[in-house]
PATILO-397538 format. One line per field, with one value per residue (C-alpha): residue number from 1; residue in three letters; z, y, x negated. Coordinates in Angstrom, 2 decimals, decimal comma. Layout:
# PATILO-397538
num = c(NUM	...)
residuo = c(ALA	...)
zz = c(Z	...)
yy = c(Y	...)
xx = c(X	...)
# end
This chain:
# PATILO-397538
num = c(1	2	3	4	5	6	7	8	9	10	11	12	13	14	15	16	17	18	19	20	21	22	23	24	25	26	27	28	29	30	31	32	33	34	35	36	37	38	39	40	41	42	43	44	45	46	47	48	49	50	51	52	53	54	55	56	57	58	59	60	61	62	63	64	65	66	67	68	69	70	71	72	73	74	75	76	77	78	79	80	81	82	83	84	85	86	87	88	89	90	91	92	93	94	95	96	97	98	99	100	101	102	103	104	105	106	107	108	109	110	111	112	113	114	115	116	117	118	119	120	121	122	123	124	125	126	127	128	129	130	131	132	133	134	135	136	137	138	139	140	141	142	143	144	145	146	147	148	149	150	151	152	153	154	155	156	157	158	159	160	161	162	163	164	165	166	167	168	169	170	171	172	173	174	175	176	177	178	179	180	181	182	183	184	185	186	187	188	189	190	191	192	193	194	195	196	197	198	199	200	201	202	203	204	205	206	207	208	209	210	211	212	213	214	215	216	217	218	219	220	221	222	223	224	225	226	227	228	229	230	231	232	233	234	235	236	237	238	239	240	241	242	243	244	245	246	247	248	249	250	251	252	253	254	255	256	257	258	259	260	261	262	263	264	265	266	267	268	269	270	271	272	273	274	275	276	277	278	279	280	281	282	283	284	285	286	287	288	289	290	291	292	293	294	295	296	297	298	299	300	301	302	303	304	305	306	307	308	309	310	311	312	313	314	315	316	317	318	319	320	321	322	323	324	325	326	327	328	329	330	331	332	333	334)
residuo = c(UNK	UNK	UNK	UNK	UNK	UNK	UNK	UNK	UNK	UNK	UNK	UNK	UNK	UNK	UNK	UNK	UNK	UNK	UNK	UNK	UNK	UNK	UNK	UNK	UNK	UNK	UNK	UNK	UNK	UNK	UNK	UNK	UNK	UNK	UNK	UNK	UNK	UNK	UNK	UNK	UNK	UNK	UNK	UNK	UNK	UNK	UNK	UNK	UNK	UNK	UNK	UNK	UNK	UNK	UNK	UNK	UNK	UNK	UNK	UNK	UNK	UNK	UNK	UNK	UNK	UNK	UNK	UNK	UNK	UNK	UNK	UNK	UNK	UNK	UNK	UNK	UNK	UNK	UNK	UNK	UNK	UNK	UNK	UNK	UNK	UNK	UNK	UNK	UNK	UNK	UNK	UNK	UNK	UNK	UNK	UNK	UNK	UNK	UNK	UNK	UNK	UNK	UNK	UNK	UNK	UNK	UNK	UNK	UNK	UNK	UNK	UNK	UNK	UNK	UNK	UNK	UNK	UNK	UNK	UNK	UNK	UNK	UNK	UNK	UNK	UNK	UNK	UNK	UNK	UNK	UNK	UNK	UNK	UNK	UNK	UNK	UNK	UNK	UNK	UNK	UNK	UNK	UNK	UNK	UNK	UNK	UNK	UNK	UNK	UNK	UNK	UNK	UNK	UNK	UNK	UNK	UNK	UNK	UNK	UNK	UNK	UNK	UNK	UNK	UNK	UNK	UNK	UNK	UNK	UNK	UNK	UNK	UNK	UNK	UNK	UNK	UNK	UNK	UNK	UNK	UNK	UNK	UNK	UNK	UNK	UNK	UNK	UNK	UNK	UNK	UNK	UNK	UNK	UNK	UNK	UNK	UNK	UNK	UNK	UNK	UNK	UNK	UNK	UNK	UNK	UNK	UNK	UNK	UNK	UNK	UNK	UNK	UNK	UNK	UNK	UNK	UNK	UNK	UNK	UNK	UNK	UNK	UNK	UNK	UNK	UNK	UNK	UNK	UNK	UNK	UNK	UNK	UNK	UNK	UNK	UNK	UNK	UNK	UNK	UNK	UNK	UNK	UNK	UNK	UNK	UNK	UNK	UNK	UNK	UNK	UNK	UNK	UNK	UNK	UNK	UNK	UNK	UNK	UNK	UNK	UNK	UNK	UNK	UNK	UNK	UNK	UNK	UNK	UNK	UNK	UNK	UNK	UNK	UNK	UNK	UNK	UNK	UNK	UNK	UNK	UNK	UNK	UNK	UNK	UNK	UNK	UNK	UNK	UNK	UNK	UNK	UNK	UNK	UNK	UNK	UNK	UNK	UNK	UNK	UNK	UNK	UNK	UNK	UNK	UNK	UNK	UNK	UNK	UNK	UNK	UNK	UNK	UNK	UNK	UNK	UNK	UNK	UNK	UNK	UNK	UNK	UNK	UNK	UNK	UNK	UNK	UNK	UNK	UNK	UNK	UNK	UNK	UNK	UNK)
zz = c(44,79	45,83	48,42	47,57	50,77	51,62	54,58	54,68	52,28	49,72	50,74	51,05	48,07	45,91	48,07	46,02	42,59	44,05	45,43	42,41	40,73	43,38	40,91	37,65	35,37	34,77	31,69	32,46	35,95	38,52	41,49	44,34	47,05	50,14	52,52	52,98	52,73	49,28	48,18	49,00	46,88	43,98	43,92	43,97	41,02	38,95	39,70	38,61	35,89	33,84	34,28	32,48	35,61	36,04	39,12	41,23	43,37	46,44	48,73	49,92	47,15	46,46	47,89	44,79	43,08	39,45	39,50	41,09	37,21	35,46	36,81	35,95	32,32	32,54	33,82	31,64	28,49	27,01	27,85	24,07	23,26	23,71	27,27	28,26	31,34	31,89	35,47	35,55	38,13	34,87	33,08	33,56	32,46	28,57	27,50	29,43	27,64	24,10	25,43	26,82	23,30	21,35	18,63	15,47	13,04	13,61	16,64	18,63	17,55	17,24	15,92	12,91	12,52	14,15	17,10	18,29	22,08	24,39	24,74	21,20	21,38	23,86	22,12	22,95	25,72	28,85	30,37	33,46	34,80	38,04	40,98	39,22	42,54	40,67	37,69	37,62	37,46	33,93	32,92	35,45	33,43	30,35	31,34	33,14	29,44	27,85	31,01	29,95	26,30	25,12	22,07	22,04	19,57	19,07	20,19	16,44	15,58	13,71	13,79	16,76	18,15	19,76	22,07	23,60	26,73	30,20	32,61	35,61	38,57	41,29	43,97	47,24	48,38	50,18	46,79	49,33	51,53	48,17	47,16	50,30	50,28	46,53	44,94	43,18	41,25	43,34	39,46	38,59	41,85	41,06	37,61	38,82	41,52	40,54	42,27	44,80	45,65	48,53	48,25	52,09	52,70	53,28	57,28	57,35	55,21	56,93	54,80	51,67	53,09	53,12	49,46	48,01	49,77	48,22	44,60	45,12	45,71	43,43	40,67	42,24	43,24	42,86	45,02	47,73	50,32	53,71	57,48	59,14	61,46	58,42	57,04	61,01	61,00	57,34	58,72	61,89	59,63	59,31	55,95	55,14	51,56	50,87	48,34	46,58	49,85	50,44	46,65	47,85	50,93	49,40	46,41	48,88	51,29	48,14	47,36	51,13	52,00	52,12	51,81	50,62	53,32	54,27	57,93	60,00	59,71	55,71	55,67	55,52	56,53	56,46	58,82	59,12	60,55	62,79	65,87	65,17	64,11	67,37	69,32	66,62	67,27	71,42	71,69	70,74	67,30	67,57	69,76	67,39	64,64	66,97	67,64	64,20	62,98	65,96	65,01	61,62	62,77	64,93	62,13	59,85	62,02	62,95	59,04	58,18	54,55	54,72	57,34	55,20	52,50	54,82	56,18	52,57	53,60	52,04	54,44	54,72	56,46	58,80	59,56	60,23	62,68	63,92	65,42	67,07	69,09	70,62	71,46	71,57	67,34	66,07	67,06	64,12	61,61	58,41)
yy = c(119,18	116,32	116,17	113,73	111,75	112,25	110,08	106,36	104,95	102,63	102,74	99,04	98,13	100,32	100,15	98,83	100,70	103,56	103,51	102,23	105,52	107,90	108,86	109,31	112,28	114,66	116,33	116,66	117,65	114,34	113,50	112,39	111,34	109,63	110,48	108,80	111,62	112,17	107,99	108,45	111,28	110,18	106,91	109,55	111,44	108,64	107,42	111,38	112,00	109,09	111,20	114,56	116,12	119,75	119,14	122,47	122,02	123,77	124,41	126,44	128,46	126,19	122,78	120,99	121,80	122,12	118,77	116,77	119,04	117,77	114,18	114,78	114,94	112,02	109,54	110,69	109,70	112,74	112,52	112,39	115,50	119,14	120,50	124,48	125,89	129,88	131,62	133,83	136,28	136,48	138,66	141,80	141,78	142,86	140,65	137,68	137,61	137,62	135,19	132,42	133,39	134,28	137,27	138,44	141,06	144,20	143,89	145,90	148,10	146,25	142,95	142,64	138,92	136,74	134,34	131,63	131,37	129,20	127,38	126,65	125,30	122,76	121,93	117,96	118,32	119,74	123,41	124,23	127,56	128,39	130,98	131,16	133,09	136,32	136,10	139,66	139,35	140,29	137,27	134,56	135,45	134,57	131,63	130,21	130,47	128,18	125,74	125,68	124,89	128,05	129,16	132,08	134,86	135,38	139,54	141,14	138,14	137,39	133,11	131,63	128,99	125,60	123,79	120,62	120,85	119,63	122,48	121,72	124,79	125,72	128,32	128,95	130,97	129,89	130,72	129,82	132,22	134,56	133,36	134,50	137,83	138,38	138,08	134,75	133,69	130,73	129,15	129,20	127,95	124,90	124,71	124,54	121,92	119,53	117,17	119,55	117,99	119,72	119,40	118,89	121,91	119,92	120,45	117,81	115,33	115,40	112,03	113,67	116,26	114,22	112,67	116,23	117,61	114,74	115,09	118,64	118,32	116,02	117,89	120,60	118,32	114,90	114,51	115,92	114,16	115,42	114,73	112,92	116,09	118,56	116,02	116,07	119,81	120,44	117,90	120,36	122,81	124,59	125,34	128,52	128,54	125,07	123,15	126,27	127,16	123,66	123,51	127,40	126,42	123,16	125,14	127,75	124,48	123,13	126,49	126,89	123,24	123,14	119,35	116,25	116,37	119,07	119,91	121,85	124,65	125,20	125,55	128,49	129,15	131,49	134,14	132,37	129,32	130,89	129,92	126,13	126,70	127,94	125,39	122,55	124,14	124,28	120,95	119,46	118,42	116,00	114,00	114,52	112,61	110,32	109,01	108,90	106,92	104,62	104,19	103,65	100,48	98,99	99,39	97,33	95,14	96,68	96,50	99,41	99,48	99,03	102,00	104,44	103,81	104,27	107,28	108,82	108,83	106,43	104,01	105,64	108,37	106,16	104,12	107,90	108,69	105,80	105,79	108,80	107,04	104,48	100,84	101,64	102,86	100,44	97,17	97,30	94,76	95,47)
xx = c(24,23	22,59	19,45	16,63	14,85	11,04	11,28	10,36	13,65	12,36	8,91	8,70	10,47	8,06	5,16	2,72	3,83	3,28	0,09	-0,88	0,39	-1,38	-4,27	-2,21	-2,12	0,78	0,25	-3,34	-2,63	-3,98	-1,93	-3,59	-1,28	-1,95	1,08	3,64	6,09	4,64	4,86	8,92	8,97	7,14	10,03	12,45	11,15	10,74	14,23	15,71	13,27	15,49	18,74	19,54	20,11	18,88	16,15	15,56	11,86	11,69	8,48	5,85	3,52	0,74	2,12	2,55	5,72	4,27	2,72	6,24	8,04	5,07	6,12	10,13	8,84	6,25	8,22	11,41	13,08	11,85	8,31	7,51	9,01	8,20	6,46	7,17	5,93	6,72	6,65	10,06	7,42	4,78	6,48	8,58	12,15	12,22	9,26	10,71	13,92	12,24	9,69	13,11	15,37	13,00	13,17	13,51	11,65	12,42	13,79	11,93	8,95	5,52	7,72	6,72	7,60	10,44	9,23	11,16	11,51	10,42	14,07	13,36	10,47	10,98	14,05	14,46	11,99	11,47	11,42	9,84	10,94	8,75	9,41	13,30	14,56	12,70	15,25	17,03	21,00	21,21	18,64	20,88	23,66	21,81	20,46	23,44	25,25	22,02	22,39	26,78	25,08	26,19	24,58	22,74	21,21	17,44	16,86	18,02	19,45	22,80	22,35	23,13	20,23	21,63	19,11	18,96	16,80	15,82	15,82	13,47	13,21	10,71	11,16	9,73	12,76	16,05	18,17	21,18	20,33	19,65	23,18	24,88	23,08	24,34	20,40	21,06	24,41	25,99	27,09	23,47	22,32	24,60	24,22	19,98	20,46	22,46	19,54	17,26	13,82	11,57	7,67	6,61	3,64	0,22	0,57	3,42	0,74	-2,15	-3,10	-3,49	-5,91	-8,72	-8,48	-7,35	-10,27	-12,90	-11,28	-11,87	-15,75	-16,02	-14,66	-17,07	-20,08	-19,97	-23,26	-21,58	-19,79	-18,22	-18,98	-16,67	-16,38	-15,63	-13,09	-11,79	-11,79	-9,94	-7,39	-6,70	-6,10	-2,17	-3,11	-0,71	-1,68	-1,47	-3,09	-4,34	-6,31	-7,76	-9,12	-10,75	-12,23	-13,75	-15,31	-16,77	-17,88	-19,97	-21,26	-22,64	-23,60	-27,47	-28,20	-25,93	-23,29	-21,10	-20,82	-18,07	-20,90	-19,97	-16,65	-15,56	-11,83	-8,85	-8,34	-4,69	-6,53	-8,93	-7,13	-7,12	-11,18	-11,90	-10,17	-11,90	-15,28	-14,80	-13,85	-17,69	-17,29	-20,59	-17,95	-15,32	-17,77	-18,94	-15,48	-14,54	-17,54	-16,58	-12,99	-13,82	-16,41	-14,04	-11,17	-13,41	-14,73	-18,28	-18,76	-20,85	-20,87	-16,51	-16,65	-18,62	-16,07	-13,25	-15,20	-16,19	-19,72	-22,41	-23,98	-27,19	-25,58	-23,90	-26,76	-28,25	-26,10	-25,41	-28,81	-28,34	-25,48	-27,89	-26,96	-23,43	-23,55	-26,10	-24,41	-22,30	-22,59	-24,60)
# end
């Protein structure tokens, strides 16, 4: 098994082709990465996707794990042929067997005609298989013998099916740790990882916060835009549930927010972050904003309308509150 880097190797080489990247789509799914952590990974994918390799994605639930498969088949030779997603948790063990080999009729009541399974049709292509640790022993054994390109039978079938196809896992488990506790097959584990890539959770990428959080409202509403102090706050954040609790929190933030901007005031967090909300809202978040605004000007060289960009704001709002600072905020440039 081999271990792919999400440090800081190759960054410089590939700086600049991947931040061009950053907004791309994956099979209709956009990638916005700021983080570095993220950049290093991105190289790595594209340098795997080209292999055959089987790629197992580990990670937290909701920190991006779908969109770095999605990527393995984008940037791979096989990126023309067939796409199958199926989550091995979806489905309970007899209807996820037909749905992987597929069936024929007659083979169970209520089959009335034969249905090729998913292995089938991504023949060529790619498979994604998410939350994999949930496969039940009898189904590891099954799938272990398609990974050895084993032919199989169709449920009722007497033909054996031969596929060709790129098996790409997810899992927010330890499968070693399922492996040593007998939950997991250590051949399938293997046969799974032969390269192993971890998603970093969104607490250990505090840069992609902010530009997840404004594609968010934008997707939500465009007109929208967020304080520098909300933007400071979501960055504070732990975020437990990831991605799939920044995209909530937004959505409710747009719902609440009663003029253009969103404010600390409208977002409306987790009872898992609660603790770092208090501590946020203690610690005078006018100051907070003040200081980023501040930062921002001197960044940019007192340039007001490059410091609302850099801030997400438009420049009206900084010339706003700018004049609330006094002397000290209004000699910026224009």
């Amino acid at each position: 098994m081999q271990e792919t880097p999400v440090g800081a190797a190759h960054m410089q080489t590939h700086a600049q082709a991947t931040h061009a990247r950053q907004n791309e789509v994956f099979l209709g799914m956009e990638a916005v990465i700021s983080s570095e952590p993220m950049r290093s990974l991105m190289v790595m994918v594209e340098r795997v996707a080209r292999s055959h390799a089987s790629v197992l994605i580990t990670g937290e639930s909701g920190s991006g794990k779908e969109l770095i498969a999605r990527a393995l088949h984008h940037y791979s030779m096989r990126s023309h042929k067939p796409w199958v997603d199926l989550s091995c948790a979806a489905l309970p063990e007899h209807l996820l067997e037909s749905e992987l080999f597929g069936y024929e009729r007659g083979a169970f009541s209520g089959a009335d005609c034969g249905k090729p399974g998913l292995f089938e049709m991504a023949h060529t292509g790619t498979i994604f298989l998410d939350e994999i640790g949930e496969l039940d022993p009898r189904m590891q054994v099954k799938l272990l013998r398609v990974l050895d390109a084993v032919a199989y039978y169709r449920l009722g079938g007497v033909k054996k099916v031969s596929v060709d196809v790129r098996v790409v896992a997810a899992t927010n488990q330890d499968l070693e740790k399922a492996v040593g506790e007998g939950r997991f097959r250590g051949d399938l584990y293997h046969r799974l990882a032969q390269f192993t890539m971890r998603v970093p959770p969104l607490r250990q990428r505090a840069e992609d916060i902010g530009p997840l959080a404004r594609h968010f409202l934008a997707q939500h509403s465009p007109l929208l835009h967020f304080s520098p102090a909300a933007l400071a706050l979501l960055e504070a954040q732990p975020w437990p549930g990831n991605i799939r609790e920044l995209r909530n929190v937004v959505t409710k933030a747009a719902v609440m927010a009663q003029g253009e901007e969103i404010s600390p005031a409208d977002l409306t967090l987790t009872v898992s972050s609660e603790t770092v909300v208090r501590a946020a809202v203690s610690s005078n978040l006018e100051s907070l904003e003040k200081h980023a605004i501040l930062d921002a000007l001197a960044a940019t060289g007192g340039h007001q309308l490059k410091a609302a960009a850099r801030l997400g704001i438009s420049r009206r709002t900084l010339t706003r509150k700018l004049k609330l600072y006094g002397p000290e905020g209004v000699s910026a440039t224009a």
